[in-house]
C-alpha positions as a Markdown table, in Angstrom:
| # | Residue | x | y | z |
|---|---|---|---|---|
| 1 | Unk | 50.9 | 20.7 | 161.1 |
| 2 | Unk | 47.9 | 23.0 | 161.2 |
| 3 | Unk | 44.4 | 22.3 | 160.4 |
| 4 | Unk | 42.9 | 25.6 | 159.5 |
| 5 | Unk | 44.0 | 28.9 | 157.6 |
| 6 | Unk | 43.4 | 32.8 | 157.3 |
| 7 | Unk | 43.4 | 32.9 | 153.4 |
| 8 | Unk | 41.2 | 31.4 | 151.0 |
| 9 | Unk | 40.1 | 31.9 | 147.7 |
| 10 | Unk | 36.4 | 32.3 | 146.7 |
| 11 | Unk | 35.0 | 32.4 | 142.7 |
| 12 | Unk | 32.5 | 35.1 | 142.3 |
| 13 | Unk | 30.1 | 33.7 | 139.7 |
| 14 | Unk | 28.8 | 34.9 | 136.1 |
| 15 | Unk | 26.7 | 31.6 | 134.9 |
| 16 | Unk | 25.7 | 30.1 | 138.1 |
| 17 | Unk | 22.6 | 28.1 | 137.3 |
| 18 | Unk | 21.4 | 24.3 | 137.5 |
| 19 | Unk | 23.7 | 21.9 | 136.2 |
| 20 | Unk | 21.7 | 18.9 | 134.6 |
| 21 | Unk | 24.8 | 16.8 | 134.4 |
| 22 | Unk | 26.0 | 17.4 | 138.3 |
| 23 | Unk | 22.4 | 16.6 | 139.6 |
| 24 | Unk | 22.5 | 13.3 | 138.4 |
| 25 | Unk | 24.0 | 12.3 | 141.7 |
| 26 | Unk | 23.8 | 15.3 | 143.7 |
| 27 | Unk | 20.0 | 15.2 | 145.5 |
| 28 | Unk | 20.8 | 18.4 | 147.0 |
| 29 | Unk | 20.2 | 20.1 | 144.0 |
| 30 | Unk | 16.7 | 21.7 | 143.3 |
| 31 | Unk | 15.5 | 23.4 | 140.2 |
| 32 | Unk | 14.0 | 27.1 | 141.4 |
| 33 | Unk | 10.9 | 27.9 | 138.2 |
| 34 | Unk | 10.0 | 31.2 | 139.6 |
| 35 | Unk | 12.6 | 33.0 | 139.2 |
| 36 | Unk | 14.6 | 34.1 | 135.3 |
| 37 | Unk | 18.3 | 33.4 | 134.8 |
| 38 | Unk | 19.3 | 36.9 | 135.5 |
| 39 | Unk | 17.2 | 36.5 | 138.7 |
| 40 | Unk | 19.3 | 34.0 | 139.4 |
| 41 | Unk | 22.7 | 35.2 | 138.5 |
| 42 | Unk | 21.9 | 38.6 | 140.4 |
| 43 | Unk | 20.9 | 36.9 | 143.6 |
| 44 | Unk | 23.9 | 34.3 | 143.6 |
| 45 | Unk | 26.7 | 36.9 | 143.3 |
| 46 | Unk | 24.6 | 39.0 | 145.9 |
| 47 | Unk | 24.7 | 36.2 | 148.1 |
| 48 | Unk | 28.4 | 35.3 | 147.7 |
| 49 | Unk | 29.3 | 39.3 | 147.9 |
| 50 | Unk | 27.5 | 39.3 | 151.3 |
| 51 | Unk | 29.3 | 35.9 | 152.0 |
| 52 | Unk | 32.9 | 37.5 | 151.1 |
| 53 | Unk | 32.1 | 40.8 | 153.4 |
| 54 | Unk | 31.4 | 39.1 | 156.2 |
| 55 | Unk | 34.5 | 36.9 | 156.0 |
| 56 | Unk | 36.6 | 40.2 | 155.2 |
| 57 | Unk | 35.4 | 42.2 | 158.2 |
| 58 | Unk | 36.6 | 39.7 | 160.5 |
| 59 | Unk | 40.2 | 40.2 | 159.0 |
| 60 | Unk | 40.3 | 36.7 | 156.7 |
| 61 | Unk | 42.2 | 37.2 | 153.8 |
| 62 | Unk | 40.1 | 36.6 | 150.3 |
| 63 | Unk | 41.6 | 36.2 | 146.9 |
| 64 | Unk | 38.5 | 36.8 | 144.8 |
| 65 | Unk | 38.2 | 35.9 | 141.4 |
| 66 | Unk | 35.6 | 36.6 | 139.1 |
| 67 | Unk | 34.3 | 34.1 | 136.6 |
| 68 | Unk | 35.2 | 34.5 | 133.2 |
| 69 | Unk | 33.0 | 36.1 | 130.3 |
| 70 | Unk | 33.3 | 33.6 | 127.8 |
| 71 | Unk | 33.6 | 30.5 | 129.3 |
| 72 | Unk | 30.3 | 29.2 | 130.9 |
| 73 | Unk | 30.5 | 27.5 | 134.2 |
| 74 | Unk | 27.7 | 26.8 | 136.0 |
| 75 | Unk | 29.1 | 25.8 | 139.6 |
| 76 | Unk | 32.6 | 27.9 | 139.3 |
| 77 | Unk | 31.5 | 29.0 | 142.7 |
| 78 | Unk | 32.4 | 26.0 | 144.3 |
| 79 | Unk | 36.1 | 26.0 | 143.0 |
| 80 | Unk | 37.4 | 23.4 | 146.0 |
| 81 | Unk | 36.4 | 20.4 | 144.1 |
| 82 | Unk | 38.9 | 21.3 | 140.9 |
| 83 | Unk | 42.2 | 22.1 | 143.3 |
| 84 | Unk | 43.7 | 22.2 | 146.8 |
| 85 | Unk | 46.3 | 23.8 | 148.2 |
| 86 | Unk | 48.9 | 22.5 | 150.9 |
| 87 | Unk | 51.6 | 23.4 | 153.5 |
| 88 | Unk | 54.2 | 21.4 | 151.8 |
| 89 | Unk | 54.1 | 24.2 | 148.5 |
| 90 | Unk | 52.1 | 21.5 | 146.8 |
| 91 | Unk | 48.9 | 22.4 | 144.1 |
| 92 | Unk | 47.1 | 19.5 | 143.3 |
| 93 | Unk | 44.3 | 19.6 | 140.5 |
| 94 | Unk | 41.2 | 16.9 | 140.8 |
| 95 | Unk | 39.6 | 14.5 | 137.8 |
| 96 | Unk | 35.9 | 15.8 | 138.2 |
| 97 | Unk | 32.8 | 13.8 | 137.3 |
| 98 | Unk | 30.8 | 16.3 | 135.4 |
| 99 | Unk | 32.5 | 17.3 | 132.2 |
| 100 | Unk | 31.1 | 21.3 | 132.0 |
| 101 | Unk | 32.7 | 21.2 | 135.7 |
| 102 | Unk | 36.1 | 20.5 | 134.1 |
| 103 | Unk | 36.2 | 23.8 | 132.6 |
| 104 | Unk | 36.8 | 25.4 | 135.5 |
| 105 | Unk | 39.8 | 24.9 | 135.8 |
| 106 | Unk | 42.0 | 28.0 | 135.6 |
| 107 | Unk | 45.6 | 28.8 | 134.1 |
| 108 | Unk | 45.4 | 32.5 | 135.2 |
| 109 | Unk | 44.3 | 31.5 | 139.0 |
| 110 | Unk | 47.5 | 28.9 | 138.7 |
| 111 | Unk | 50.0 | 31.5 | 137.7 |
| 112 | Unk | 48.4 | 33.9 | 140.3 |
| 113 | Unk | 49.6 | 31.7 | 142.9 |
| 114 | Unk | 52.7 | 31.0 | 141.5 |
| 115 | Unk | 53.7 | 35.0 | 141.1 |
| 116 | Unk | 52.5 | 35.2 | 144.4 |
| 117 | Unk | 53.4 | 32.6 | 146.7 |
| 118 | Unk | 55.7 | 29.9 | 147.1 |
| 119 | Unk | 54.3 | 27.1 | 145.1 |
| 120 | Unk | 56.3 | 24.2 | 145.4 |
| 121 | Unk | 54.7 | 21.8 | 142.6 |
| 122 | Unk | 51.6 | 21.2 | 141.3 |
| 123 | Unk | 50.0 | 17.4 | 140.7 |
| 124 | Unk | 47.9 | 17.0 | 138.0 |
| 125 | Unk | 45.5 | 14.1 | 138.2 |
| 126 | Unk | 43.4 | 14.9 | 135.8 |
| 127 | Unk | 44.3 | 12.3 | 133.1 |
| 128 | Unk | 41.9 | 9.7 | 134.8 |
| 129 | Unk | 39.0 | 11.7 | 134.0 |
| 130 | Unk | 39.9 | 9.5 | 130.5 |
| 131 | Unk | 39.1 | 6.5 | 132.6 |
| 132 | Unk | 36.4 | 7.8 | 134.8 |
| 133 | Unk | 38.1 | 7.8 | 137.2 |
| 134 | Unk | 37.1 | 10.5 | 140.3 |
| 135 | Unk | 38.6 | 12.6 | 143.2 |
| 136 | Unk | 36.8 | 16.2 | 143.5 |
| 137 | Unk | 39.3 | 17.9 | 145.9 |
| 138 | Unk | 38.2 | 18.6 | 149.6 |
| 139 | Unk | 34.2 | 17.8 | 148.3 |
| 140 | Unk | 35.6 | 13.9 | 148.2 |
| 141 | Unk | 38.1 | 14.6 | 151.0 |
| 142 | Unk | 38.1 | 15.9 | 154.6 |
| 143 | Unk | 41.0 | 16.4 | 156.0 |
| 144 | Unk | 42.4 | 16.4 | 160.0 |
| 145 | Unk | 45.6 | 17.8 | 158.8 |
| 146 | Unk | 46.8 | 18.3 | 162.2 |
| 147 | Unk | 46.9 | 14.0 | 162.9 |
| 148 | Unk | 47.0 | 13.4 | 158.9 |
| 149 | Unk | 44.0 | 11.4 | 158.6 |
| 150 | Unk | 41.9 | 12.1 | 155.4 |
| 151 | Unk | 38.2 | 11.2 | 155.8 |
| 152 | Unk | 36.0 | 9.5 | 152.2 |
| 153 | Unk | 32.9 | 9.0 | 151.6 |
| 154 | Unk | 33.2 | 6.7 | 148.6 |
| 155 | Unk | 31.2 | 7.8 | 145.6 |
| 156 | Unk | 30.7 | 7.4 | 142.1 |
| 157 | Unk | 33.0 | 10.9 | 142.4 |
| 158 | Unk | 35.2 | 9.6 | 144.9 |
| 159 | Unk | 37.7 | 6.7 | 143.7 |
| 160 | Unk | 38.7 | 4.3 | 146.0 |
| 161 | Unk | 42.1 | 3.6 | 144.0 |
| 162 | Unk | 43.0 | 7.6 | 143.6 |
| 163 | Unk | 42.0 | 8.0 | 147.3 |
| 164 | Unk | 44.6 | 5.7 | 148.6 |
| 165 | Unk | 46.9 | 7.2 | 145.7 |
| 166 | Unk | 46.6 | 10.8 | 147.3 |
| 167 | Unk | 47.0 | 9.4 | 150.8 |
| 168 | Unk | 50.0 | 7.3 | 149.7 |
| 169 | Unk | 52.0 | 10.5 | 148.9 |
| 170 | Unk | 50.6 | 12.8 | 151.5 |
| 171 | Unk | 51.0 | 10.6 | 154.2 |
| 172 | Unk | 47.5 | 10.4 | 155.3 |
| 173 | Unk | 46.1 | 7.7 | 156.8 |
| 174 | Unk | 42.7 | 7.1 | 154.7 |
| 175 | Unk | 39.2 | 6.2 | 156.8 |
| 176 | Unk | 36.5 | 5.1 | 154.1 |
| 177 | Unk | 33.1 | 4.3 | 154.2 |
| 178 | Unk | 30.1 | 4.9 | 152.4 |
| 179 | Unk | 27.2 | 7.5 | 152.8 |
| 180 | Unk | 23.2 | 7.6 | 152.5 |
| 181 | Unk | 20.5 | 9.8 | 152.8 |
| 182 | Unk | 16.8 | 9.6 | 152.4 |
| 183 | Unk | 15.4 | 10.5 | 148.7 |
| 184 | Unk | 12.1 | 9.8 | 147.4 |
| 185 | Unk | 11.6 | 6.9 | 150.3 |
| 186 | Unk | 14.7 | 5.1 | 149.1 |
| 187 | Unk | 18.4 | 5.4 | 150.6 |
| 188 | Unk | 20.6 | 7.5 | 148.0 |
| 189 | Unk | 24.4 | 7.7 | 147.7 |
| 190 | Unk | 25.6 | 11.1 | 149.2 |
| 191 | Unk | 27.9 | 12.3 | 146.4 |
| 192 | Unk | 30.6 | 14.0 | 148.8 |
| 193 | Unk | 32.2 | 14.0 | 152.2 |
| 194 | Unk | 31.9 | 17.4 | 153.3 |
| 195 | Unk | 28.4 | 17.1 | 152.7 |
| 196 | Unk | 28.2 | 14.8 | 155.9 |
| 197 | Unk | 31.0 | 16.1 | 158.0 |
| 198 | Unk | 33.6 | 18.7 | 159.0 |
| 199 | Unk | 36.8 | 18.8 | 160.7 |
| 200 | Unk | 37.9 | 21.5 | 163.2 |
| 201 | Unk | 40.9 | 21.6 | 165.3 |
| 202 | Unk | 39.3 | 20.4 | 168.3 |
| 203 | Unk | 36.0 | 18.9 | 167.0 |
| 204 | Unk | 34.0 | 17.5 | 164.4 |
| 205 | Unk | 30.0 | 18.3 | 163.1 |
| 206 | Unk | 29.0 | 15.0 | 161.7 |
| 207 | Unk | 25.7 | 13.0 | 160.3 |
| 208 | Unk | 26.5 | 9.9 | 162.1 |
| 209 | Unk | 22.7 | 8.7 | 161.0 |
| 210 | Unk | 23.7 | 9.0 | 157.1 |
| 211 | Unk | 26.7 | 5.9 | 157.6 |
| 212 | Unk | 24.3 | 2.7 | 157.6 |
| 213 | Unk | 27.1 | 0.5 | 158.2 |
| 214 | Unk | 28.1 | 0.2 | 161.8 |
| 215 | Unk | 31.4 | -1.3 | 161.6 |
| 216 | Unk | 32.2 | 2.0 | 159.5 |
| 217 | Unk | 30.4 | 4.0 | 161.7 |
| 218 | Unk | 32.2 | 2.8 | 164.8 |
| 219 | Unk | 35.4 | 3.5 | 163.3 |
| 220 | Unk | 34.8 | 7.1 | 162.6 |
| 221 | Unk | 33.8 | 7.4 | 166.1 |
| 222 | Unk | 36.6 | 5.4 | 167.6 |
| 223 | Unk | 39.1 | 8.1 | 165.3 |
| 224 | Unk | 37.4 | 11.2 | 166.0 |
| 225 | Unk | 37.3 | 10.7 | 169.6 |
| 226 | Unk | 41.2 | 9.0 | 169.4 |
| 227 | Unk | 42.4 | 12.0 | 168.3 |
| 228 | Unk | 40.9 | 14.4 | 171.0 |
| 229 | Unk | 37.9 | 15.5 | 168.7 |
| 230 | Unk | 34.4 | 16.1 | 169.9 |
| 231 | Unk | 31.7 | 14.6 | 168.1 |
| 232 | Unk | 28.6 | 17.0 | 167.5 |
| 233 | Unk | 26.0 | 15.0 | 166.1 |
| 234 | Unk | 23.7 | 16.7 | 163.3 |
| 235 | Unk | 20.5 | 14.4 | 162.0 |
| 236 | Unk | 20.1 | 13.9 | 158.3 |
| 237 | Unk | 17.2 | 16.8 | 158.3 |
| 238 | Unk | 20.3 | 19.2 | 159.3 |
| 239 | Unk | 22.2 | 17.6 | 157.0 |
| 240 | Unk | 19.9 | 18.3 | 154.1 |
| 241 | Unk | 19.7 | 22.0 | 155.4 |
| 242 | Unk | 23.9 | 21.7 | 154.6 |
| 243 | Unk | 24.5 | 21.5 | 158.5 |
| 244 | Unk | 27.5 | 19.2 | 157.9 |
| 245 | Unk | 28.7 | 22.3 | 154.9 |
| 246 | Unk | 30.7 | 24.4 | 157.3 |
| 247 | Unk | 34.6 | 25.1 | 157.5 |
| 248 | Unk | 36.6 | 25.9 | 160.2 |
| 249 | Unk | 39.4 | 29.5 | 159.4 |
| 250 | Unk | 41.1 | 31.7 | 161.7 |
| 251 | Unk | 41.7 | 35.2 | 160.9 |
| 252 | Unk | 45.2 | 36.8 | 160.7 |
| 253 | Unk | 44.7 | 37.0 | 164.5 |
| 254 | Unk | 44.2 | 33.3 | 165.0 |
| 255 | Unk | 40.8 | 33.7 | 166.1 |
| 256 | Unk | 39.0 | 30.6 | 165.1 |
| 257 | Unk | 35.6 | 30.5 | 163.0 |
| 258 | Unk | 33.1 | 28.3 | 161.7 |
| 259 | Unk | 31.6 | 29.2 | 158.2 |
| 260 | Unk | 28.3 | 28.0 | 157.6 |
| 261 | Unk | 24.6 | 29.2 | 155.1 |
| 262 | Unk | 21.9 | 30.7 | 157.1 |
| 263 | Unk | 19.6 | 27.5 | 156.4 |
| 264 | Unk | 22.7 | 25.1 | 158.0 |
| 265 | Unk | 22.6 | 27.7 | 161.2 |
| 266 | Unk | 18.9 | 28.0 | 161.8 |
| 267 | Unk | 18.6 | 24.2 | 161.4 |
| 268 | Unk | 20.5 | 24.0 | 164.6 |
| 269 | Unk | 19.4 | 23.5 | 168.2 |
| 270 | Unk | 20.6 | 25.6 | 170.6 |
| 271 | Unk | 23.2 | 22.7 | 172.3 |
| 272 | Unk | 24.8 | 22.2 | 168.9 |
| 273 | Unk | 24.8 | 26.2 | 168.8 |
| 274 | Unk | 26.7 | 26.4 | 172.1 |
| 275 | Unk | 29.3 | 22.8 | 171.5 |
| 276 | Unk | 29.9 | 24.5 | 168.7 |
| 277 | Unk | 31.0 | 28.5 | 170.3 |
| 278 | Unk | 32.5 | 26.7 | 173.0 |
| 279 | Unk | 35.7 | 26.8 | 170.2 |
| 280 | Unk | 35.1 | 29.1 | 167.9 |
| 281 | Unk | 32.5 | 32.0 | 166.3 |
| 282 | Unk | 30.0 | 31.6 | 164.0 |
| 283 | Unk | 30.2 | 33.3 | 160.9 |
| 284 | Unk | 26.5 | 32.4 | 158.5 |
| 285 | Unk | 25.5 | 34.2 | 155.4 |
| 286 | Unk | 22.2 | 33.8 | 153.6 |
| 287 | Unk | 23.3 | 31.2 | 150.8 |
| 288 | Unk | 19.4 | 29.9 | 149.6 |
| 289 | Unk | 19.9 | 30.5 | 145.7 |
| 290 | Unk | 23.2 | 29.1 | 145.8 |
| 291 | Unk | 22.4 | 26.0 | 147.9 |
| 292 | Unk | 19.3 | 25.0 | 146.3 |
| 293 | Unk | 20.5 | 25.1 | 142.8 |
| 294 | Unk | 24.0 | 24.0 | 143.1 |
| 295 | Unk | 23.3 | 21.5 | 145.9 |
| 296 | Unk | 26.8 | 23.0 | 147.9 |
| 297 | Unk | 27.2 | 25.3 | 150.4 |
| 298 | Unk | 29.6 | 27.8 | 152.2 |
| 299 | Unk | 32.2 | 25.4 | 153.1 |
| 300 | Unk | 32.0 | 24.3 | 148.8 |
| 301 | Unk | 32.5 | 27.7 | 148.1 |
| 302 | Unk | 35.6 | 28.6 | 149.8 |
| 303 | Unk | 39.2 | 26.5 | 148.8 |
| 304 | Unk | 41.9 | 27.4 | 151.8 |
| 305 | Unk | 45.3 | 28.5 | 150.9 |
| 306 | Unk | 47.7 | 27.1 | 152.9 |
| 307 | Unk | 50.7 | 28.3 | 150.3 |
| 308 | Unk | 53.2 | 30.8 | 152.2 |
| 309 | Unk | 52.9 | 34.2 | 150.7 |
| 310 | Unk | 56.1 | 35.6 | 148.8 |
């Protein structure tokens, strides 16, 4: 197995604005009142065009689709939570909590992949949305693909029942436990996993602080250091500047990078800064508009193909 991948697919958006319904458990969101909603949509795509440059110019490969015309989505730029793509051929579409988030969910970006690579069969588990019931992609789930261990942050968007469903058939071994962070002087629910944490091939950035039980806490340590990761510890400020947002790609040369915003990389101190080169570069992009409003970051905004090309 391999953990990380040269291709990826990034949704360059239309609508992208506040979503009322997502913010009702997402505290990362903030409303912005100086600026119009063309302001906004002009400084989101110019953000996620600068985003996509820098990934291109160091040779990753970027399917980009644009949002549609017609169909208003506010968060299609995080398109992660609605699918996820495997090594095994596999699709695999999510149940998502917020109902104007379920209509981002794309035939034409489906059949793309189909005409174009080998795409084995695609799960659809998107009937329990009718018993609200939760699994947003690689937001709920992060994954060591290399040891097959999928770590949850149980939320009110990430079902314990589906979890162990989609570890049942993948063959993951699932490590739960339960997130918090700081909000208005009382300890909130963090709404997904890759909020807290990342995986890498060799390492993991985690919010250690933000798991108030220690039994969990200990276990997550015990795995990640089980299977050979190193632990770089980020506080919950970092966190709340999306420190624990980032995603690990190589390039079609197998040179290994860390994604991350410009606000995740200047909340870092310089020992994180060099734990983290000692394996790989840092790629950060300016991502304020999009982070503030949508409450996700650069890892949310990229979902990795792992599908073979035809």
């Amino acid at each position: 197995m391999i953990q990380n991948t040269s291709k990826v697919i990034m949704i360059r958006p239309k609508h992208f604005n506040y979503n009322i319904e997502t913010a009702d458990n997402n505290y990362f969101q903030k409303r912005i009142n100086n600026l119009s909603s063309l302001d906004i949509k002009q400084k989101s795509i110019e953000e996620f065009n600068m985003l996509v440059c820098k990934l291109e110019d160091n040779n990753i490969t970027v399917d980009v689709f644009d949002d549609r015309e017609d169909i208003i989505t506010t968060d299609s730029v995080f398109p992660n939570n609605w699918f996820s793509l495997h090594k095994n051929g596999n699709l695999y579409l999510y149940p998502m909590f917020s109902k104007n988030r379920r209509r981002e969910r794309r035939n034409d970006i489906v059949e793309y992949l189909n005409n174009n690579y080998h795409l084995n069969q695609i799960i659809d588990l998107t009937k329990y949305e009718e018993e609200k019931k939760f699994l947003e992609g690689t937001g709920s789930m992060v994954l060591d693909r290399i040891h097959k261990i999928c770590y949850a942050s149980i939320s009110e968007r990430t079902d314990l029942n589906l979890l162990n469903s989609f570890c049942e058939k993948l063959e993951y071994d699932p490590i739960t436990f339960r997130s918090y962070h700081t909000v208005d002087k009382k300890r909130k629910e963090i709404y997904h996993t890759n909020v807290i944490m990342n995986i890498g091939e060799n390492y993991s950035i985690i919010c250690l602080e933000c798991i108030d039980n220690k039994n969990e806490r200990d276990l997550i340590i015990r795995k990640l250091k089980n299977t050979g990761k190193e632990i770089i510890e980020i506080s919950e400020f970092q966190l709340n500047n999306f420190a624990g947002n980032m995603l690990e790609i190589e390039n079609e040369n197998n040179k290994k990078f860390i994604v991350m915003s410009k606000r995740a990389y200047k909340s870092l101190h310089k020992d994180q800064i060099t734990a983290i080169e000692n394996y790989n570069e840092i790629i950060y992009s300016d991502l304020n508009i999009i982070e503030t409003l949508g409450g996700g970051s650069a890892r949310c905004m990229i979902a990795e193909n792992f599908l073979e090309k035809k």
